[in-house]
NUROMAR-598304 format. One line per field, with one value per residue: x, y, z of N, C-alpha, C, CB in turn; residue in three letters; residue number from 1. Coordinates in pm, whole numbers, plus 50000, padded with zeros to 5 digits. Each point is the difference from the previous one (the first is absolute). Glycine has a CB too. Layout:
n_u = c(X|...) .
n_v = c(Y|...) .
n_w = c(Z|...) .
ca_u = c(X|...) .
ca_v = c(Y|...) .
ca_w = c(Z|...) .
c_u = c(X|...) .
c_v = c(Y|...) .
c_w = c(Z|...) .
cb_u = c(X|...) .
cb_v = c(Y|...) .
cb_w = c(Z|...) .
aa = c(Ala|...) .
i = c(NUM|...) .
END
This chain:
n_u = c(06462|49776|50253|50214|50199|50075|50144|49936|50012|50207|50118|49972|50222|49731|50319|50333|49924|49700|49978|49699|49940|49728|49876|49983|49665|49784|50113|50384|50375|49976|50335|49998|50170|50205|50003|50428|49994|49861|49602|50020|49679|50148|49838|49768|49792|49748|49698|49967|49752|50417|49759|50313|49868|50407|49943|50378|50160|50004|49733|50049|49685|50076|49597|50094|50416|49935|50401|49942|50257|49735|49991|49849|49780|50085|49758|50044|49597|50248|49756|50139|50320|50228|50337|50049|50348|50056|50230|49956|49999|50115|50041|49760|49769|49920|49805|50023|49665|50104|49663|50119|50207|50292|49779|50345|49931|49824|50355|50274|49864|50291|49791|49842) .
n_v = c(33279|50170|50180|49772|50230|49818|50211|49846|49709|49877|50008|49662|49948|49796|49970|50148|50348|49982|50329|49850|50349|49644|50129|49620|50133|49806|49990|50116|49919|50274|49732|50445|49810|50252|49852|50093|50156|49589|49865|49767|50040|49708|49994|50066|49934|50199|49793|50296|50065|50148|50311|49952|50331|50063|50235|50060|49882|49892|49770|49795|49949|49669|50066|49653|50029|50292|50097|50330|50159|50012|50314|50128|49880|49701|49933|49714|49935|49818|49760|50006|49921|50375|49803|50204|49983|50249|50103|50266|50014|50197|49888|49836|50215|49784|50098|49636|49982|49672|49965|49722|50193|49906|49835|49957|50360|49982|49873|50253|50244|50238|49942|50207) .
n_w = c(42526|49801|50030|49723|49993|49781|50189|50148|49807|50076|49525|50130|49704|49870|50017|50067|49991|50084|50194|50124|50181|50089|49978|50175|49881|50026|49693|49991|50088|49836|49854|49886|49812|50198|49803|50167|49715|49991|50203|49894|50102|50058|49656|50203|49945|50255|49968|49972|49736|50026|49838|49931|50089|49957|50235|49773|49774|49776|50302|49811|50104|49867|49922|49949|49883|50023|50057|50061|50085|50206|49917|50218|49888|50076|50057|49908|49920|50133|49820|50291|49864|49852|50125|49974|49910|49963|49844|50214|49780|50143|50314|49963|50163|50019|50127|50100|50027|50184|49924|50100|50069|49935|50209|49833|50050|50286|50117|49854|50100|50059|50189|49744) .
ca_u = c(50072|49999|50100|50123|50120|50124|50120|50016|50081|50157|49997|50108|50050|49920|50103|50068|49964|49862|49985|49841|49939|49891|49823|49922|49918|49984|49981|50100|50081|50082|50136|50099|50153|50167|50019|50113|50040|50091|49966|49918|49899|49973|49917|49899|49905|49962|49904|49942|49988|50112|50032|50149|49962|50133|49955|50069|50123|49949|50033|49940|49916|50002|49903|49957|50073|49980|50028|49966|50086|49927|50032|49889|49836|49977|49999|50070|49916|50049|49869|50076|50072|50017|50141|50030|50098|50020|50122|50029|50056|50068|49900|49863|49891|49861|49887|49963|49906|49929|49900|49985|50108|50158|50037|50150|50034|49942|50012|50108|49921|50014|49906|49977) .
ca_v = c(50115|49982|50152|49958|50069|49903|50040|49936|49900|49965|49925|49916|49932|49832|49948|50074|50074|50026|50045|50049|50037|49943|50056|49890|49978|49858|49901|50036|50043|50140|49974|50126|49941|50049|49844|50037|49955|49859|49918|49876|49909|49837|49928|49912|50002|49984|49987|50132|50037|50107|50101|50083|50112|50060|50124|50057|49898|49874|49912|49850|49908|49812|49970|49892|50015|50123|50099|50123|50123|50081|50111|50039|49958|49857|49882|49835|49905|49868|49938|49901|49820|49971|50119|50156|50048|50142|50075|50162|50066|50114|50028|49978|49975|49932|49990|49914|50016|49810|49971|50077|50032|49925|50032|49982|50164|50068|49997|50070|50133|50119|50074|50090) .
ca_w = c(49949|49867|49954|50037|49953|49999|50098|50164|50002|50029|49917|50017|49897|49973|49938|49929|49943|49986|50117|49949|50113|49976|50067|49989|50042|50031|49926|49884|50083|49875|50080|49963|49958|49916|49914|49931|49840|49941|50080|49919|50085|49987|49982|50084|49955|50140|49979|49972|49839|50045|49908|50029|49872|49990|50017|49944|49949|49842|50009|49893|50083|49939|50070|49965|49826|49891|50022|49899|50084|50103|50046|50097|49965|49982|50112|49955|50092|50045|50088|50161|49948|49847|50026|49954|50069|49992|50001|49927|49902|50065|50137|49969|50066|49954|50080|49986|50081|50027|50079|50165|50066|50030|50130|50045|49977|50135|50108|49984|50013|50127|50043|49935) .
c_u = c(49958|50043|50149|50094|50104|50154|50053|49967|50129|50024|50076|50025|49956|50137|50135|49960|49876|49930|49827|49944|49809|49976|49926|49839|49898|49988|50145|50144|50035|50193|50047|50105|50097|50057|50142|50048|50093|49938|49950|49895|49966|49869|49940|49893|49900|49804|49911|49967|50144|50004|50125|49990|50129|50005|50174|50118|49960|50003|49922|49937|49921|49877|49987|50100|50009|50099|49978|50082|49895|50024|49882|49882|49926|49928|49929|49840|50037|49861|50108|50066|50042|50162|50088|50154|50015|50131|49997|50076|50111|49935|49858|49914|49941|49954|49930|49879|49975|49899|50021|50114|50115|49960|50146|50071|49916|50086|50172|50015|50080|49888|49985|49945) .
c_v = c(50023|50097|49914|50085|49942|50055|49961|49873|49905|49875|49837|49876|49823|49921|50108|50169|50054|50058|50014|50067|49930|50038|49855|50055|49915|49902|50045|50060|50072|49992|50116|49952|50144|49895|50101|49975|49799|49858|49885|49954|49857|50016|49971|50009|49986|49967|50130|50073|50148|50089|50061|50160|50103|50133|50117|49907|49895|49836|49887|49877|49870|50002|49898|50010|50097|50114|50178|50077|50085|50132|50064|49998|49852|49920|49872|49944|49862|49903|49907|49865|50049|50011|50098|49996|50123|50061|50165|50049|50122|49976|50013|50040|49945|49991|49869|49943|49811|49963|49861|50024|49894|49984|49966|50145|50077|49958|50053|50160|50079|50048|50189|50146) .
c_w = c(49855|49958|49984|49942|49966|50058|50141|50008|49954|49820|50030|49822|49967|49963|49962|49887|49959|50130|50058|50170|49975|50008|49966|50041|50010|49887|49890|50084|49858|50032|49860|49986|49955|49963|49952|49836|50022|50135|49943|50119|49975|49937|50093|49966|50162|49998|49982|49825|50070|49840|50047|49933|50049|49988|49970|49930|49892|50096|49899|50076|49902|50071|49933|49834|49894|50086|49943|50108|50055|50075|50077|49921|49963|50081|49925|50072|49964|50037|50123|49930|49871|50059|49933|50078|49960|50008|49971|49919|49989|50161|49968|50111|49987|50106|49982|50075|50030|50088|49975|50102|50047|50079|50024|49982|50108|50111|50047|50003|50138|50067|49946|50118) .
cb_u = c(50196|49855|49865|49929|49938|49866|49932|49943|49819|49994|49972|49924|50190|49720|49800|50078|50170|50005|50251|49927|50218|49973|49966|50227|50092|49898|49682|49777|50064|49728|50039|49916|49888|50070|49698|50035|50072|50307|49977|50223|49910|50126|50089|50095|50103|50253|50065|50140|49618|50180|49766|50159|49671|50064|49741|49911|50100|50186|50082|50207|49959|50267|49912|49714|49939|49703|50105|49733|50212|49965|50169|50135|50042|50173|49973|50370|49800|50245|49757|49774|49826|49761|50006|49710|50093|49800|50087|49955|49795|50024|50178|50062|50006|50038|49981|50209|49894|50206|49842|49793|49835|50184|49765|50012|50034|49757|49775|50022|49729|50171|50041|49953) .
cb_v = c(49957|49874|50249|49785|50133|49904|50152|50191|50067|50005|50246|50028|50197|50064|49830|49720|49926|49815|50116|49750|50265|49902|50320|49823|50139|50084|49949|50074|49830|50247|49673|50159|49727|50182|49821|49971|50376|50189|50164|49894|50200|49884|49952|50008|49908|50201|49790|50017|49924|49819|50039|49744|49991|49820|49881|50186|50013|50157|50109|50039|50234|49847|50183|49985|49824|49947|49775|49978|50018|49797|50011|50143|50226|50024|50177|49979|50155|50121|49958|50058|49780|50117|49847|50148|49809|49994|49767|50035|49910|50190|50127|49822|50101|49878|50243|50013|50296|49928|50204|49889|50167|50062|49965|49733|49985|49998|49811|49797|49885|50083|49786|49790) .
cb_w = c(50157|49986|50180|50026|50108|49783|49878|50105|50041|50403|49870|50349|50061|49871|49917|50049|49988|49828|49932|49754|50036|50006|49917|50058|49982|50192|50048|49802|50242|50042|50162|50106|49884|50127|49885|50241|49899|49885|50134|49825|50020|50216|49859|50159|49716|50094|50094|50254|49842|50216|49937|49975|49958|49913|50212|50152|50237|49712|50224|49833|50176|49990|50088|50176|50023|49888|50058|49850|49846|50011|49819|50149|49912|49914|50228|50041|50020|50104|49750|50220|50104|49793|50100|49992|50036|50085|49926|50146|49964|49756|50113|49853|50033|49820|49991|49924|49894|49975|49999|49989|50054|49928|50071|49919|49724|49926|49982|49892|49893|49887|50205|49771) .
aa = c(Unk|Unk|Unk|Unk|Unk|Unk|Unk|Unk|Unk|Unk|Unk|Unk|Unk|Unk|Unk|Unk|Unk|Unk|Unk|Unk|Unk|Unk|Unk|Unk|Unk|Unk|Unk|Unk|Unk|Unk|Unk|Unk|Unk|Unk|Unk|Unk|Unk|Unk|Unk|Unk|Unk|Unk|Unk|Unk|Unk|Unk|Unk|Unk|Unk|Unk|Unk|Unk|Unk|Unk|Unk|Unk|Unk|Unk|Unk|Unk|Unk|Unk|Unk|Unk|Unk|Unk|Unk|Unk|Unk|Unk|Unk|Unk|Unk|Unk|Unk|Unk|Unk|Unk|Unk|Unk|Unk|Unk|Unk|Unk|Unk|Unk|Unk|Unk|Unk|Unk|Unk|Unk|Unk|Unk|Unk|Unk|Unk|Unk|Unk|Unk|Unk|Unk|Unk|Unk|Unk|Unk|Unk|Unk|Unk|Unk|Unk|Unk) .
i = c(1|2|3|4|5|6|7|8|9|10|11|12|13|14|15|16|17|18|19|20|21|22|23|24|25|26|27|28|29|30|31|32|33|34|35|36|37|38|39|40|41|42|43|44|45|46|47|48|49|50|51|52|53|54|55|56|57|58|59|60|61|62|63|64|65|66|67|68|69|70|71|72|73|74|75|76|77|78|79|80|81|82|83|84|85|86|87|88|89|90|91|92|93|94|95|96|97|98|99|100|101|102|103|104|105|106|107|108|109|110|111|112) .
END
């Protein structure tokens, strides 16, 4: 496939308040976030590299202890095994791109 519409795909909820729509492809996964105002995101850490980039709203994002506020046009580069967390600020969008692909998110995926 290589056309997509995010409208028509189905969003599902990862965590509390973090809603996302995938597009995986073989070497990368794209995860579209709603992200409820005041949501927070556990500290973790994964092996994947992960550009976060904040396509609306404010959020705050901890990388290995450095924090900052992040508004649209921003964006973050996560290396792999680093850890991170997160808090919205207001309702939010982000676009979180990861190589190499989630497969624990490819196998949570709607059919597109």
């Amino acid at each position: 496939m290589y056309f997509y519409t995010l409208s028509r795909i189905t969003g599902i909820e990862i965590i509390p308040g973090y809603t996302a729509k995938f597009i995986h492809t073989e070497q990368m996964t794209f995860a579209y976030w709603d992200v409820a105002d005041g949501a927070p995101l556990p500290e973790h850490q994964h092996p994947h590299q992960q550009v976060a980039h904040v396509l609306a709203g404010r959020y705050e994002l901890t990388i290995d202890g450095e924090t900052q506020i992040l508004e649209p046009g921003q964006v973050a580069v996560i290396p792999g095994d680093v850890p991170h967390s997160g808090r919205a600020l207001t309702a939010c969008q982000l676009l979180d791109v990861f190589y190499p692909v989630r497969e624990e998110y490819r196998s949570v995926s709607a059919d597109v």
